[in-house]
C-alpha positions in Angstrom: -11.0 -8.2 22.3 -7.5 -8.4 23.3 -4.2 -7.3 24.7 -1.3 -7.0 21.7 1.7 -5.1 21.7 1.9 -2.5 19.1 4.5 -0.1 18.4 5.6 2.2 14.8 8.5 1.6 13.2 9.7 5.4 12.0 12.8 6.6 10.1 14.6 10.1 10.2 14.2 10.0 6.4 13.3 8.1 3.2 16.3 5.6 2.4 17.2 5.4 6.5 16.8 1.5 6.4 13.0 1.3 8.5 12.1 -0.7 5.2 14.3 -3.4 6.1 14.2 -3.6 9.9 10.5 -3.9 9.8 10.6 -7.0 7.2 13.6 -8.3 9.5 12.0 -7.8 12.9 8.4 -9.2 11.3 10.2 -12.3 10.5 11.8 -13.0 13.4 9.0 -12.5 15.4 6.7 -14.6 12.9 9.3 -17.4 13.0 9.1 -17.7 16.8 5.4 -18.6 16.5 4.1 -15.0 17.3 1.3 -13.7 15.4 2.5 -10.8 13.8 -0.3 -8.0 11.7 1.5 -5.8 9.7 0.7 -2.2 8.6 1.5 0.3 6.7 1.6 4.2 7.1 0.6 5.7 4.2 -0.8 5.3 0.4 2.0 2.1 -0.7 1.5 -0.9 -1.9 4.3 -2.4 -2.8 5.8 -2.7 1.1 2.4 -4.1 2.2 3.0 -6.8 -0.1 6.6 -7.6 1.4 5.0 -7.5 5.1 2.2 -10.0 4.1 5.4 -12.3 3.3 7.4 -11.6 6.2 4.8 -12.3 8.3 3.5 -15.8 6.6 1.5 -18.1 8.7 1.7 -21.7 8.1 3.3 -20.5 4.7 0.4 -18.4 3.9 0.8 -14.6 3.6 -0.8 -12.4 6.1 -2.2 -9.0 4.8 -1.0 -5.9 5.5 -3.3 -2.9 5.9 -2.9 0.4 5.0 -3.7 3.3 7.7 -3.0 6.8 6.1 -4.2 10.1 7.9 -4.7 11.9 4.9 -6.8 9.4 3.2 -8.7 8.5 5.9 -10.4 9.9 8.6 -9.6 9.1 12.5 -11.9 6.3 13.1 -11.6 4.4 9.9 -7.8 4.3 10.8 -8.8 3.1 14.3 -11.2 0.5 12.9 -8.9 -1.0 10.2 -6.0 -0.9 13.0 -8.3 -2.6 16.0 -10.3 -5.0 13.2 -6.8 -6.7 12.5 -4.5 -6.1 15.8 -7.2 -7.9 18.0 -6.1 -11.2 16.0 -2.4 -10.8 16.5 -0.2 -10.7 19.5 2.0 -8.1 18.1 1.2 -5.4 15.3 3.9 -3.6 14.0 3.1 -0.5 11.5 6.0 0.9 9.1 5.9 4.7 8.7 6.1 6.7 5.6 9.0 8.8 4.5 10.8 10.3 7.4 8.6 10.9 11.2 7.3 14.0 10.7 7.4 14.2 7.0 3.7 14.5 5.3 1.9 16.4 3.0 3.0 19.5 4.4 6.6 21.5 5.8 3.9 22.9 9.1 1.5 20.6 9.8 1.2 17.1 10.1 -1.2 15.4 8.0 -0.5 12.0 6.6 2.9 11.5 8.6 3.8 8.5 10.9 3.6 10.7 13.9 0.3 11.9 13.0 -0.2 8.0 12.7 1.5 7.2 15.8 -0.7 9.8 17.7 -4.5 8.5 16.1 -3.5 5.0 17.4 -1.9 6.0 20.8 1.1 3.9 20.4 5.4 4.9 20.7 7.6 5.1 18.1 10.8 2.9 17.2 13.2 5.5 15.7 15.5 4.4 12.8 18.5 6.2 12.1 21.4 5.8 9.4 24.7 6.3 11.8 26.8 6.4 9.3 29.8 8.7 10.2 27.7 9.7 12.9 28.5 9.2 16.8 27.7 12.0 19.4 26.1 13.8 16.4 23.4 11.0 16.3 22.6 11.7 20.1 21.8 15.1 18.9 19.4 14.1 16.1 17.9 11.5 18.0 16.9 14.5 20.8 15.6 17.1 18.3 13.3 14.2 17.4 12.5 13.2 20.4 11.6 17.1 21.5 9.6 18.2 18.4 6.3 17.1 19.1 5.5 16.4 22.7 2.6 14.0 22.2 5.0 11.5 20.2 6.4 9.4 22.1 9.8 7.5 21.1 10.5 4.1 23.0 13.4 3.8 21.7 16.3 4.2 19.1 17.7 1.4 15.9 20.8 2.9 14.6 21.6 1.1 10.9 24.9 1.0 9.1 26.7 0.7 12.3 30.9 0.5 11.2 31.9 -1.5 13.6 31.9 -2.3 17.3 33.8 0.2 18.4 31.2 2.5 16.8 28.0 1.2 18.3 29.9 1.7 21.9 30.5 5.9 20.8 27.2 5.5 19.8 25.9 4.1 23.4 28.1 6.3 25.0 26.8 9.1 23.2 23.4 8.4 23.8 23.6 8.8 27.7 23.1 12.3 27.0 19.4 11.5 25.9 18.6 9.2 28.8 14.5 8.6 28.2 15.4 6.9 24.3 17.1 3.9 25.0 19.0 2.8 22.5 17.1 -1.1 21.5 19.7 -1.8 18.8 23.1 -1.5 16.2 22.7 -3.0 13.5 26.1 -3.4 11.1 26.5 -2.7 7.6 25.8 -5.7 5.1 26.0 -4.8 1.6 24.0 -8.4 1.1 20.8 -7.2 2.8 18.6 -5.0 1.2 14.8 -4.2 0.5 13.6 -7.0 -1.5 12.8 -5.8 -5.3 10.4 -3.1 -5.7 8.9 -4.6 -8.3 6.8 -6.8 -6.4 3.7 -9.4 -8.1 1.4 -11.6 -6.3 2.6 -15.3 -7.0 -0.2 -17.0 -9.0 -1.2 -20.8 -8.4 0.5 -22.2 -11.3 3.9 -20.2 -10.5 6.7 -21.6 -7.5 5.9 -20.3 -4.1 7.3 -16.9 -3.1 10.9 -16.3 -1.9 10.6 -17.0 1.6 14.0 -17.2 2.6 15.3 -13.5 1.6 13.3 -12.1 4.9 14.4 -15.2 6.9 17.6 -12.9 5.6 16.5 -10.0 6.9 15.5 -11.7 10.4 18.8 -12.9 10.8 20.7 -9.5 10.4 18.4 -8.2 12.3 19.0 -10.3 15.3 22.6 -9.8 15.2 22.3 -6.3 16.5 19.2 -6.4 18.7 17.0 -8.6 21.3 13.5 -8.8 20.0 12.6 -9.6 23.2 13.6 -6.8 24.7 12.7 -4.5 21.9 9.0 -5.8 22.9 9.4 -5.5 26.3 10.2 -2.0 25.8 6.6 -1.3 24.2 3.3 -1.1 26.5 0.0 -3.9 25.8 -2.6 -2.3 23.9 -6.2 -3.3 24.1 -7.7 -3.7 20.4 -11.3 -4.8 20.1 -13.0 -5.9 17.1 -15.6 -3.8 15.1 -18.8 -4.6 15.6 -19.4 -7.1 11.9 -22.4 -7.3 10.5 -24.3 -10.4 9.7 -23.4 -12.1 6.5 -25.2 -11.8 3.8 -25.5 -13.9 0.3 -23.7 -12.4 -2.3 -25.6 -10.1 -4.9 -23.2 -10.0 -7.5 -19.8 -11.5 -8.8 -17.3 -9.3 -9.5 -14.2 -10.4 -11.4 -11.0 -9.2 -9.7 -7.8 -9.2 -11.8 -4.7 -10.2 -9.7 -1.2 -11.8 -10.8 1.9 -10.5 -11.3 0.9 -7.5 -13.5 -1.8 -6.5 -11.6 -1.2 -6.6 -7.5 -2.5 -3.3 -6.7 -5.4 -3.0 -4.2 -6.4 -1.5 -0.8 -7.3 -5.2 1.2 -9.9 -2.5 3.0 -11.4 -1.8 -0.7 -12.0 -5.1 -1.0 -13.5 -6.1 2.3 -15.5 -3.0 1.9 -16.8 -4.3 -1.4 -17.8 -7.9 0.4 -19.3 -6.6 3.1 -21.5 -4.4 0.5 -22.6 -8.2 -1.4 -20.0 -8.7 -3.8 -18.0 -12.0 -4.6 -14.9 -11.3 -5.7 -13.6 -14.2 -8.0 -9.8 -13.6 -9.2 -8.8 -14.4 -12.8 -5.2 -13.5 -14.0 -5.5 -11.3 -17.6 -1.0 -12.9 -18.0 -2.5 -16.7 -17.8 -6.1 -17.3 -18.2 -7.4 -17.3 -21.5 -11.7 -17.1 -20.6 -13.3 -14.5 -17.8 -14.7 -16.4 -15.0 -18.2 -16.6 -15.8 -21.1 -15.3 -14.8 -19.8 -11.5 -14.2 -21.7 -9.0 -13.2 -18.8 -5.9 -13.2 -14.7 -6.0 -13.3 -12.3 -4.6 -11.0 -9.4 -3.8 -12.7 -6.4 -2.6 -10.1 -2.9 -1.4 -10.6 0.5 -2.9 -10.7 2.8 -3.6 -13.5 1.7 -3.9 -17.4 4.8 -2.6 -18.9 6.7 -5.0 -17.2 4.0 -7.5 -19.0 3.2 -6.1 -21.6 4.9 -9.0 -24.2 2.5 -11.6 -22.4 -0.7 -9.3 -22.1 -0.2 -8.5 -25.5 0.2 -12.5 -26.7 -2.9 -13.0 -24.9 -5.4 -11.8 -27.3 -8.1 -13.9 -26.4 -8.8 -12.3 -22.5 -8.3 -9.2 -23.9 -10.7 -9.4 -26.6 -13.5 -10.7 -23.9 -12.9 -7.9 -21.5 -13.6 -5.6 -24.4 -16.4 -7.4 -24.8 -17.6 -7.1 -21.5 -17.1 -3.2 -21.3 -19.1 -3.1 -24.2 -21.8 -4.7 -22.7 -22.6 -2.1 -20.4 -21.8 -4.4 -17.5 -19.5 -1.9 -14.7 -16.3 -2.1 -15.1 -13.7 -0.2 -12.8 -10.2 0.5 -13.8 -7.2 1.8 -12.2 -3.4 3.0 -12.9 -2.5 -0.2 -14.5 -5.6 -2.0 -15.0 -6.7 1.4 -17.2 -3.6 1.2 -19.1 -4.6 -2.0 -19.6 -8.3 -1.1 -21.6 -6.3 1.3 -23.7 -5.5 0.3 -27.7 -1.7 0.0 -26.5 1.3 0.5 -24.4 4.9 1.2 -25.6 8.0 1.0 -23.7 11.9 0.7 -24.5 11.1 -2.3 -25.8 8.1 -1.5 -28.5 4.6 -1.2 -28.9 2.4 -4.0 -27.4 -1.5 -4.4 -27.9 -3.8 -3.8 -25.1 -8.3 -4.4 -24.9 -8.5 -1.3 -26.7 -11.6 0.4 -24.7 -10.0 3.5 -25.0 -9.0 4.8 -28.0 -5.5 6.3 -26.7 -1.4 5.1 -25.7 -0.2 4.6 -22.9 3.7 5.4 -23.2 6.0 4.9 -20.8 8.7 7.3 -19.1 11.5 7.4 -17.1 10.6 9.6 -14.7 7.3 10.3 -12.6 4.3 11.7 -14.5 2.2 12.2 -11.3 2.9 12.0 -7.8 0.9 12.6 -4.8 -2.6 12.4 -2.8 -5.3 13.2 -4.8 -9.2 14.1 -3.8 -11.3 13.6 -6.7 -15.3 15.2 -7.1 -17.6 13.5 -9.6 -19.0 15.9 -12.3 -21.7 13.3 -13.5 -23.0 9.7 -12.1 -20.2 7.0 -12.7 -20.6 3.5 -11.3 -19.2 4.6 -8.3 -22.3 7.1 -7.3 -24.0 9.6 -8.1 -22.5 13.3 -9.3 -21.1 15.0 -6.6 -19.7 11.5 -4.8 -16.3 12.6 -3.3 -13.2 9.9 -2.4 -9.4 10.4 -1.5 -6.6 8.3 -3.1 -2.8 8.7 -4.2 -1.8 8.7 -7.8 1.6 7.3 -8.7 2.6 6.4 -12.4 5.5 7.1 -15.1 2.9 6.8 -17.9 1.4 9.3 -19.7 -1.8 9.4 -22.5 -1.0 9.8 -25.8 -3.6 10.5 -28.2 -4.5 12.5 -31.3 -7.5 13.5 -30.3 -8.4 14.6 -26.5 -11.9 14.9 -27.4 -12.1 11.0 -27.8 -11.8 11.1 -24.1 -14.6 12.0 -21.7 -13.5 12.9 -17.9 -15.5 13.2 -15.4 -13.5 13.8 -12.3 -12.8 17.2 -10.8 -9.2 16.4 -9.0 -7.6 18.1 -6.0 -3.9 18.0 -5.4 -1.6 18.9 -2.2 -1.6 22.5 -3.3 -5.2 23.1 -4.8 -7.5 21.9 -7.8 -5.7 20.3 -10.7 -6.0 21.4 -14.4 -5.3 17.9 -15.4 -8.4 15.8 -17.3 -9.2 12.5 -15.0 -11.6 9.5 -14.7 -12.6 8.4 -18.1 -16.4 7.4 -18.8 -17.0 5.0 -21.9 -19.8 2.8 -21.7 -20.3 1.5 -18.1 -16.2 1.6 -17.4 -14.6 4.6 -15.2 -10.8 4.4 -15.8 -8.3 6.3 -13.8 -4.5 6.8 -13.0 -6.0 7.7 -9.5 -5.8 4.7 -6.4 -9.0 5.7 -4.6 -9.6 4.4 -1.2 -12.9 3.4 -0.9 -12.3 3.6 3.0 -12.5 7.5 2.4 -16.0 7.1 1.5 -17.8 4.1 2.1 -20.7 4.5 -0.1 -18.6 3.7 -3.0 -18.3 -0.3 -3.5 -22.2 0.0 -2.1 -22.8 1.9 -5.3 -20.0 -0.5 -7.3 -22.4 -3.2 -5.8 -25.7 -1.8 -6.8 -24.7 -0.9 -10.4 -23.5 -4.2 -11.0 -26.9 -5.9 -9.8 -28.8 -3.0 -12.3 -27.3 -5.2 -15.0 
């Protein structure tokens, strides 16, 4: 148990700059020997992964959790938020989109304020000022007026023109007199949101780029106190979940993680520990074997096409994880690790081999195939549970299936969209292996890794 300071970071809109002022004001708190847990509103993973560097330990990254109201229900967000803000003396969560922005124009499931409200903790607006002065006094209040139980400490405006502007801006804001404003932060064409295109570093790879948030943290700084900015933002108490003893292992399950493949919930795979499972990491870009001694595969998402030259080279991991589908040994795929068991993947550049384990193409487009939370409903037992087993997730991908035949396909998922069910075949069943473009969250229903776990000691 302990007291941490704990506040959102929330934008007016997608593209406002929160991205960057989070990394920024991560860093600089990190780099002042505060213990800083980040996380993150909503279904991403690619900020996460940007947080977990901006907040680096003693050079070692620290994870970034996902809390998404949508998702997950009300106490799993509370336990993931209070099982990782009691070690820390500051957590600071990134919203999603713009404040009030969510799955829906009325209501306000998986927003940030929805967010802000489940944990009980104010929000940090962020607002682009550009060519803004007394108007941004205006937009700051109809925010700050829109849902009475969100509560804004206080007011970042970005992309400040000069002095002269923050002072309109200052002045202007006397008119709203309970959001002070905490900061003005100039326009610097040099700072931006690190690449979205973001892989794990690997062992045999040079150490991550530490100094573009040290970057951030300094632009940050140069238009607000972080000191301040804390002091602005009450204590919270955050205790601990209970944990349950530890237990041996039951079963190994090999993880695939690099640069291709960085995709995964850090609460999917806690979940899957806690359930018996060792998860051993092996990288299908450089290793050549499996680690041995498997009992299932987790394959996550991330970025094949970016890889797929290398992952096609490498024939002789992809031959042994068709192999081990085909032993009937479990075998879980998502987004990009189930692009990466079909017999190919093309992009702009050509056609590149994959483990073939499913007899179809995945071809790349410019523009999104799917977007959006999904809920999916099991038609028949998969290694994830019995038929019937439910879980939420998000599905994100430019990709699409290609094949001659549909009927070489078997899906077994009944899927659920923002606006009703989907007429759209998903979660593929060959052998022991369940592939999906769908990101499930297996903190929206915790008897999946125990039924990962069990099916993987069944063989």
């Amino acid at each position: 148990m302990g007291m941490v300071r704990a506040f959102v970071i929330a934008g007016t809109h997608s593209g406002c700059g929160k991205t960057s002022i989070s990394l920024g004001l991560m860093a600089s708190l990190s780099r002042r020997g505060i213990r800083v847990q980040p996380f993150k509103c909503g279904p991403d993973f690619i900020d996460p992964g940007h947080h977990a560097l901006a907040c680096a330990r003693n050079g070692r990254p620290v994870p970034s959790h996902n809390l998404d109201g949508w998702m997950l229900g009300e106490p799993t967000n509370l336990d993931i938020f209070n099982r990782y803000a009691a070690d820390s003396d500051v957590a600071v969560i990134e919203g999603v989109m713009g404040l009030f922005d969510g799955i829906s124009g009325t209501g306000d499931a998986g927003s940030t304020a929805q967010m802000a409200k489940i944990l009980g903790l104010p929000v940090i607006l962020v607002v682009d000022a550009r060519s803004m002065a007394r108007s941004a006094a205006a937009l700051v209040a109809g925010y700050a007026d829109f849902d009475p139980e969100v509560t804004l400490a206080g007011v970042i405006f970005n992309r400040v023109g000069s002095p002269a502007h923050a002072e309109l801006l200052r002045e202007a804001m006397t008119l709203v007199p309970d959001v002070p404003v905490l900061g003005c932060l100039g326009r610097d064409e040099d700072i931006s949101t690190p690449s979205r295109h973001l892989g794990l570093v690997t062992p045999d790879q040079d150490g991550p780029d530490l100094t573009r948030y040290q970057r951030l943290a300094d632009w940050v700084e140069t238009g607000l106190d972080p000191d301040t900015l804390l002091a602005s933002v009450p204590e919270v108490e955050a205790v601990a979940p209970f944990e349950p003893v530890p237990q041996l292992p039951k079963v190994t399950i090999g993880l695939a993680r690099d640069n291709a493949f960085c995709f995964y919930y850090e609460e999917n795979l806690r979940l899957l520990r806690e359930a018996g499972a060792r998860l051993v990491e092996f990288s299908p870009l450089h290793d050549t074997r499996l680690p041995e001694h498997l009992d299932g595969l987790y394959l996550g998402g991330g970025y094949p096409e970016l890889y797929a030259f290398e992952l096609g080279q490498n024939t002789r991991i992809r031959r042994e994880i068709k192999e081990f589908c085909e032993s009937g040994r479990p075998v879980y795929a998502e987004c990009g690790g189930f692009m990466l068991l079909m017999n190919d993947i093309v992009t702009g550049r050509g056609r590149y081999a994959m483990a073939g384990v499913y007899p179809v193409r995945a071809e790349m487009g410019e523009k999104f195939r799917a977007l959006g939370y999904r809920e999916i409903l099991t038609r028949e037992a998969t290694t994830l549970g019995p038929a019937g087993t439910t879980a939420r997730g998000h599905e994100f991908h430019y990709s699409s299936i290609q094949t001659h035949d549909p009927d070489l396909l078997h899906p077994v998922y009944d899927l659920t969209g923002r606006k009703g069910p989907l007429d759209t075949p998903e979660g593929f069943v060959t052998w022991n292996v369940l592939g999906s473009y769908v990101h499930l969250h297996f903190g929206s229903n915790p008897e999946i890794p125990r039924a990962f776990v069990t099916a993987c000691q069944k063989n």
